[in-house]
mmCIF file as gemmi writes it, N, C-alpha and C atoms, coordinates in Angstrom:
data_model
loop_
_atom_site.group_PDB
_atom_site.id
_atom_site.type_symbol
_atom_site.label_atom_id
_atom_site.label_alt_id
_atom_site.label_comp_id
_atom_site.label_asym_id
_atom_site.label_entity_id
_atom_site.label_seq_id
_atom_site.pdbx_PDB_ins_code
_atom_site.Cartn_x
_atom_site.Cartn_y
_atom_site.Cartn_z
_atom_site.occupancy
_atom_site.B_iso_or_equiv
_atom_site.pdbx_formal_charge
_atom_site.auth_seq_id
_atom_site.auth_asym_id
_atom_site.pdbx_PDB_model_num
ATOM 1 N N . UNK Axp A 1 ? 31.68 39.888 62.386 1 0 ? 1 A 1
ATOM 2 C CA . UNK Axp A 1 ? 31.925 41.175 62.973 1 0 ? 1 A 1
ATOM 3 C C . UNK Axp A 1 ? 31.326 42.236 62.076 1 0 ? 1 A 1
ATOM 4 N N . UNK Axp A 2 ? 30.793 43.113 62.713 1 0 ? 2 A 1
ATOM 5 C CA . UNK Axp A 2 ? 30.102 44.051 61.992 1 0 ? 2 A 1
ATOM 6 C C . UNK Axp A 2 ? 31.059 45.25 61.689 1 0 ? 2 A 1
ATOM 7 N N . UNK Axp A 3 ? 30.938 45.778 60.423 1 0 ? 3 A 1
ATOM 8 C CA . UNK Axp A 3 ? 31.956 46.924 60.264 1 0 ? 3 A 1
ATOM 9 C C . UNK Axp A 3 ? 31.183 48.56 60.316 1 0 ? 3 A 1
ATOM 10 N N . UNK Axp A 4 ? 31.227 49.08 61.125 1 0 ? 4 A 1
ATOM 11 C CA . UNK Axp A 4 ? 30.74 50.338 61.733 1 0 ? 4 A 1
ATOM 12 C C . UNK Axp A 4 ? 31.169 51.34 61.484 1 0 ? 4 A 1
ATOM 13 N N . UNK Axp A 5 ? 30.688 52.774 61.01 1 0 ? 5 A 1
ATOM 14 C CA . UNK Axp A 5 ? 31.166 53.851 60.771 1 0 ? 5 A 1
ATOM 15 C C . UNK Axp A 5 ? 30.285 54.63 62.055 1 0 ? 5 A 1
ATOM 16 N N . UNK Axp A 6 ? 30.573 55.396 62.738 1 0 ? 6 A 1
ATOM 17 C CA . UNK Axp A 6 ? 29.711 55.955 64.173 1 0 ? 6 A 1
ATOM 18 C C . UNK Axp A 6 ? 28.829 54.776 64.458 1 0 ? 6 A 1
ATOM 19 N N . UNK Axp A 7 ? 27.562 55.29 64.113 1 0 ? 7 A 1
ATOM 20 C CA . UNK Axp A 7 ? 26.804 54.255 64.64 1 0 ? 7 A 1
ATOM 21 C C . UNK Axp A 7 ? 25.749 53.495 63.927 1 0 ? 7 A 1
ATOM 22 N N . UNK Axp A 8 ? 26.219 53.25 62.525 1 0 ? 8 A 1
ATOM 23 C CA . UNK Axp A 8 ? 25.522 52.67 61.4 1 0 ? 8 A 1
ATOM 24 C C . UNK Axp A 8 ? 26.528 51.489 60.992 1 0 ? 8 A 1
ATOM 25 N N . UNK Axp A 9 ? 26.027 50.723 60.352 1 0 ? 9 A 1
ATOM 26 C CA . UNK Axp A 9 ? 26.61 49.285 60.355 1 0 ? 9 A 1
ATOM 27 C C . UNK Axp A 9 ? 26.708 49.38 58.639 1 0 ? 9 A 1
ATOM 28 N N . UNK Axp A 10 ? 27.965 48.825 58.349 1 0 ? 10 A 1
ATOM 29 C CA . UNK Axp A 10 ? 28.011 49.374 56.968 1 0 ? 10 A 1
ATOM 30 C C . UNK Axp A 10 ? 28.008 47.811 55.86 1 0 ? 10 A 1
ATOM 31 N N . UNK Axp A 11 ? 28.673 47.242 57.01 1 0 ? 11 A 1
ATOM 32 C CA . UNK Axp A 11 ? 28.655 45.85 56.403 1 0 ? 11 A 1
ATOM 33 C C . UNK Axp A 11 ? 29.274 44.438 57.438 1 0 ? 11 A 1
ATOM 34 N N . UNK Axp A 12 ? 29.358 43.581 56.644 1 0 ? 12 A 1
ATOM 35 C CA . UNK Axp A 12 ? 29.988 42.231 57.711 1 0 ? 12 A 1
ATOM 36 C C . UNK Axp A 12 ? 31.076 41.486 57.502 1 0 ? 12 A 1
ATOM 37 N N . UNK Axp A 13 ? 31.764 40.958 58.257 1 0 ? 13 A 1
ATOM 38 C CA . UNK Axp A 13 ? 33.128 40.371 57.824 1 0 ? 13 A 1
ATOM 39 C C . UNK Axp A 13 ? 32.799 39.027 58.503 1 0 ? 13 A 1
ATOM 40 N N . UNK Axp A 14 ? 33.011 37.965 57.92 1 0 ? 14 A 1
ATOM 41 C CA . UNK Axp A 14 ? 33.07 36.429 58.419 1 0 ? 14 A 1
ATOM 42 C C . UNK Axp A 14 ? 33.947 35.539 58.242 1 0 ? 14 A 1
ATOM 43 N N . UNK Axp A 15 ? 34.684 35.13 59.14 1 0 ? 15 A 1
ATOM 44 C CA . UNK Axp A 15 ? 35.648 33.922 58.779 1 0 ? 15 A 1
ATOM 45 C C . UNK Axp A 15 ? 35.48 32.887 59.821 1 0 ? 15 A 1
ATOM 46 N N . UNK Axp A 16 ? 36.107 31.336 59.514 1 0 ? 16 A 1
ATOM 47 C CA . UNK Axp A 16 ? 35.869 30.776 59.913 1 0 ? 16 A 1
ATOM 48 C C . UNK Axp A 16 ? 37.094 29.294 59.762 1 0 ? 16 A 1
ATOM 49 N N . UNK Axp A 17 ? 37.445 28.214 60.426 1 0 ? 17 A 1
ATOM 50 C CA . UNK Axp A 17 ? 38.286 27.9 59.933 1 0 ? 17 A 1
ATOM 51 C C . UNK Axp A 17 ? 39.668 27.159 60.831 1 0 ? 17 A 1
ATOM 52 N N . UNK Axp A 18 ? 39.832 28.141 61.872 1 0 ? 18 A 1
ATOM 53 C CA . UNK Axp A 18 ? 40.824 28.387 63.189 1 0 ? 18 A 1
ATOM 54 C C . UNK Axp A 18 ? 39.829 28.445 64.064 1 0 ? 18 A 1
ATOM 55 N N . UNK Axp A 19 ? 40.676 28.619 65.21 1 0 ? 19 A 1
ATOM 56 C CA . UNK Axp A 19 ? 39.764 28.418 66.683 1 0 ? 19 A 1
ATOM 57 C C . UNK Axp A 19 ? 39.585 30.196 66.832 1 0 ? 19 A 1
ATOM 58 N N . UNK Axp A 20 ? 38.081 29.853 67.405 1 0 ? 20 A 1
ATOM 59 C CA . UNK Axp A 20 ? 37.506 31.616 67.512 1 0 ? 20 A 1
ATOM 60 C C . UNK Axp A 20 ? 38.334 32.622 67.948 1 0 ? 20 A 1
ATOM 61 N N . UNK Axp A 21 ? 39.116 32.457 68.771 1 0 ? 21 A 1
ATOM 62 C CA . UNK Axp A 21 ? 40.27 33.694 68.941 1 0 ? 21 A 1
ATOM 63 C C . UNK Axp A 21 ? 40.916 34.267 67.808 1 0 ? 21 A 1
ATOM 64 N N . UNK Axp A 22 ? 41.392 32.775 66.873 1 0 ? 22 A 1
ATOM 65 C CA . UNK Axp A 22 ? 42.012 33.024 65.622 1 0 ? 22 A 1
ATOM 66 C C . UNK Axp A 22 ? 41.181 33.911 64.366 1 0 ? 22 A 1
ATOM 67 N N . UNK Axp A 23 ? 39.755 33.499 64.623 1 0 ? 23 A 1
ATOM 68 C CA . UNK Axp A 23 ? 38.636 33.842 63.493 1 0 ? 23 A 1
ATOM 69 C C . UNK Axp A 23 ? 38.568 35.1 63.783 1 0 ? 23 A 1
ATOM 70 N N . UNK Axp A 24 ? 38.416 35.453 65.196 1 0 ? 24 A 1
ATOM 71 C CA . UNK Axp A 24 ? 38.504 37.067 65.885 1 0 ? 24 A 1
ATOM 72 C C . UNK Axp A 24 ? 39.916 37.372 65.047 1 0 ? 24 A 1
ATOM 73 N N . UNK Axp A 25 ? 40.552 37.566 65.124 1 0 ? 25 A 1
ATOM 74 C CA . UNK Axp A 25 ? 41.614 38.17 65.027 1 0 ? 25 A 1
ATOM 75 C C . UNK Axp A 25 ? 41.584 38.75 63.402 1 0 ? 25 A 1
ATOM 76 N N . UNK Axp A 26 ? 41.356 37.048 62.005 1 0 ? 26 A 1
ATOM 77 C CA . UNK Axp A 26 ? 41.462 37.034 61.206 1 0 ? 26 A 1
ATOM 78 C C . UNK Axp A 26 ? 40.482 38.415 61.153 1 0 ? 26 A 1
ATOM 79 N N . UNK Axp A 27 ? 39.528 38.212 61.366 1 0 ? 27 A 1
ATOM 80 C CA . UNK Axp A 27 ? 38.297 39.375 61.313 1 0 ? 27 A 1
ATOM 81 C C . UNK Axp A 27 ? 38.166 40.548 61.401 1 0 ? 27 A 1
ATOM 82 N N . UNK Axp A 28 ? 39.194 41.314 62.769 1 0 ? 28 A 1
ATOM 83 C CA . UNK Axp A 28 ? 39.643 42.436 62.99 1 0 ? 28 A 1
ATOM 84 C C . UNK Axp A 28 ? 40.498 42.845 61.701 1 0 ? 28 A 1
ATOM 85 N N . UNK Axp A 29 ? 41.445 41.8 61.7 1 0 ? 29 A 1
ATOM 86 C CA . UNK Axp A 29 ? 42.826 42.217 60.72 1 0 ? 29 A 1
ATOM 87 C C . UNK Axp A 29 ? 41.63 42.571 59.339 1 0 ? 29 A 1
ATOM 88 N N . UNK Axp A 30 ? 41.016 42.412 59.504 1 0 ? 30 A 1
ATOM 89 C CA . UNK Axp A 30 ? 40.245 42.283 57.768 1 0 ? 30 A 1
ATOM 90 C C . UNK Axp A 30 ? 39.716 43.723 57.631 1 0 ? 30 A 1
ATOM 91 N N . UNK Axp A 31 ? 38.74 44.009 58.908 1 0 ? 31 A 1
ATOM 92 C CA . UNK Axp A 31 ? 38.081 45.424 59.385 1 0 ? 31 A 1
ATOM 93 C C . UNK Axp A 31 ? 39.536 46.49 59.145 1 0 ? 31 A 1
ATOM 94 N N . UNK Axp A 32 ? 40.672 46.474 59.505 1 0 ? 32 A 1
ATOM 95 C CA . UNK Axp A 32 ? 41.39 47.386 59.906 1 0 ? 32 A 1
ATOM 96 C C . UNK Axp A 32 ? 42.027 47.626 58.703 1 0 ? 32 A 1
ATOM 97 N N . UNK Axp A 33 ? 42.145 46.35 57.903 1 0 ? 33 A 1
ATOM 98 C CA . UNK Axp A 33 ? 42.45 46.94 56.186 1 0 ? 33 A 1
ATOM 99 C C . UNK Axp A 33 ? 41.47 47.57 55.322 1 0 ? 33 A 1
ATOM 100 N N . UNK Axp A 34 ? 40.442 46.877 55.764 1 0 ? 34 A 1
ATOM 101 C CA . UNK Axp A 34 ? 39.493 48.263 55.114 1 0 ? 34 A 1
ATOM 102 C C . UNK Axp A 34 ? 39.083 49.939 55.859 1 0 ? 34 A 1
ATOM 103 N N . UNK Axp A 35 ? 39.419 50.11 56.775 1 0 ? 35 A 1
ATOM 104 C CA . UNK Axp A 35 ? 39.453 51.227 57.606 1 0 ? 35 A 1
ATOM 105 C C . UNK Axp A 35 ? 40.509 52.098 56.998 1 0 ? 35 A 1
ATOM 106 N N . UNK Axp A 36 ? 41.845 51.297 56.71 1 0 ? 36 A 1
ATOM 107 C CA . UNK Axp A 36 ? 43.258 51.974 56.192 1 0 ? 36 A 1
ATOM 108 C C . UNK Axp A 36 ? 42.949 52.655 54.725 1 0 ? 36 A 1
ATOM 109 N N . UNK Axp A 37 ? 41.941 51.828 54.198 1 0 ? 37 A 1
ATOM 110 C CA . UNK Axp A 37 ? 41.698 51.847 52.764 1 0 ? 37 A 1
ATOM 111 C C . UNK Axp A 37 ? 40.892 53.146 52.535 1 0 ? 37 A 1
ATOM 112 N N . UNK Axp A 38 ? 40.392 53.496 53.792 1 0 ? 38 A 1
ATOM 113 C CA . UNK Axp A 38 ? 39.062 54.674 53.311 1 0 ? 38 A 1
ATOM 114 C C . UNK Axp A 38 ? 39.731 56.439 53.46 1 0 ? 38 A 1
């Protein structure tokens, strides 16, 4: 998943491990702690 500020791509998050819903999820949850962080 790409981590996006407007419309520039700032960086990437990858997991893997669980079934893709789970990897989605892990992935978001990952994006949204660094979002909290800024």
């Amino acid at each position: 998943m790409l981590n996006r500020r407007a419309d520039t791509a700032l960086g990437a998050i990858a997991v893997s491990g669980g079934l893709p819903q789970q990897d989605d999820e892990c992935a978001e949850a990952g994006l949204a702690g660094l979002a909290a962080g800024n």
